[in-house]
N, C-alpha and C positions, 0 to 999 in steps of 0.2 A: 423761252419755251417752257412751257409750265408740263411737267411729265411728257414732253415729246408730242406736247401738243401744238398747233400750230396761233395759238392766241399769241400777238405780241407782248411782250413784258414790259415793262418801265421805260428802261434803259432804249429799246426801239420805238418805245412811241414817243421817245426824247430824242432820239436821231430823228424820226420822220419831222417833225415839229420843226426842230432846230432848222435839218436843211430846207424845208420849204420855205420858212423865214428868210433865211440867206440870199436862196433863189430868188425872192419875190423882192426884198427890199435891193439885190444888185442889179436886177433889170429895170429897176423904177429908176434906179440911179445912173444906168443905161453902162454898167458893167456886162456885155452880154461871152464877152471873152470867160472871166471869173463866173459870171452863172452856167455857162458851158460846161467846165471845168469841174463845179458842186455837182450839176446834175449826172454828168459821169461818173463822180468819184462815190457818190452817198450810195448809190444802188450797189457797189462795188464792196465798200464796208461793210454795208449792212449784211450783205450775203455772205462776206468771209463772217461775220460778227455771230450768224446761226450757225453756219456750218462747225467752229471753233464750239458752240452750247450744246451742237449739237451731241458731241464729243467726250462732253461732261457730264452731261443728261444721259446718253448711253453707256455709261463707266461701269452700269452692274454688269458685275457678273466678270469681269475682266481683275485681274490681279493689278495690287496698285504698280506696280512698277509698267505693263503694258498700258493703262490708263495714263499713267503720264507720259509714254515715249507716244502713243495717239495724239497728246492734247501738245506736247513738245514739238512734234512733227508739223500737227496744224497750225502753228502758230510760225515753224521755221516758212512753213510755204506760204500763210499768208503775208510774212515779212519781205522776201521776193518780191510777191506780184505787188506788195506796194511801193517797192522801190524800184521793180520797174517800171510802174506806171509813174511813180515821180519824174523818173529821168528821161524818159517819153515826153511829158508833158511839159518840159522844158524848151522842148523843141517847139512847141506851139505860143512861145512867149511868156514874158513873165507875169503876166494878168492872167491865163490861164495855168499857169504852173501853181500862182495863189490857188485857182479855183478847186484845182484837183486836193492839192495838199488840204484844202480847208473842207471838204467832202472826206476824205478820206481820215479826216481829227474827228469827225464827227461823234464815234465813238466814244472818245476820252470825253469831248463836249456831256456826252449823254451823263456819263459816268460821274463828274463834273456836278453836276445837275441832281443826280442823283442823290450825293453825298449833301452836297446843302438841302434837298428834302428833306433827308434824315437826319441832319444835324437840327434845322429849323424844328422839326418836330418832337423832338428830344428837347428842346431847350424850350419849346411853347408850349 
């Protein structure tokens, strides 16, 4: 979020990428358990992954010590809802317990991603 804007950044339009990949090469492969699993879990990230920016992007004006008990909070709650959803979704098997987990990595995937752009382009 660029100024609290709603244009996706880097980082999310390498979550969107990644998982539609995922999704589309696991259903060709006739994984529909594990593409189940991604499609749940990316939309789940991606929204704690704004909410979390959003948090950061909204810091002015707030003393740093309440800007990180904000940004410490939102991360304790998103850490929850993602390991309840992991433990959830073990109940549904372990092809879709992959699919969630791997939705829900999509993040770091992005991150991931990120960093070799910027290394690659530093170095070329």
């Amino acid at each position: 979020m660029r100024d609290g804007n709603k244009e996706p950044k880097g980082a999310e339009k390498i979550m969107a990428i990644l998982g539609m990949g995922i999704l589309i090469i696991s259903l060709l492969l006739g994984y529909w358990a594990y593409a189940l699993g991604v499609a749940l879990a990316a939309p789940v990230a991606w929204f704690f992954y704004r909410w979390q920016m959003r948090a950061v992007v909204n810091a002015e004006g707030l003393s740093p010590r309440k800007a990180t008990n904000k940004l410490v909070a939102r991360s304790l709650i998103r850490f929850i809802v993602f390991l309840g959803m992991i433990g959830l979704s073990s109940l549904g098997g372990e092809i879709f317990f992959f699919g969630v987990a791997t939705g829900l990595l999509l993040q770091i995937m992005a991150y991931i991603g990120q960093a070799f752009f910027i290394i690659r382009g530093k170095e070329g």
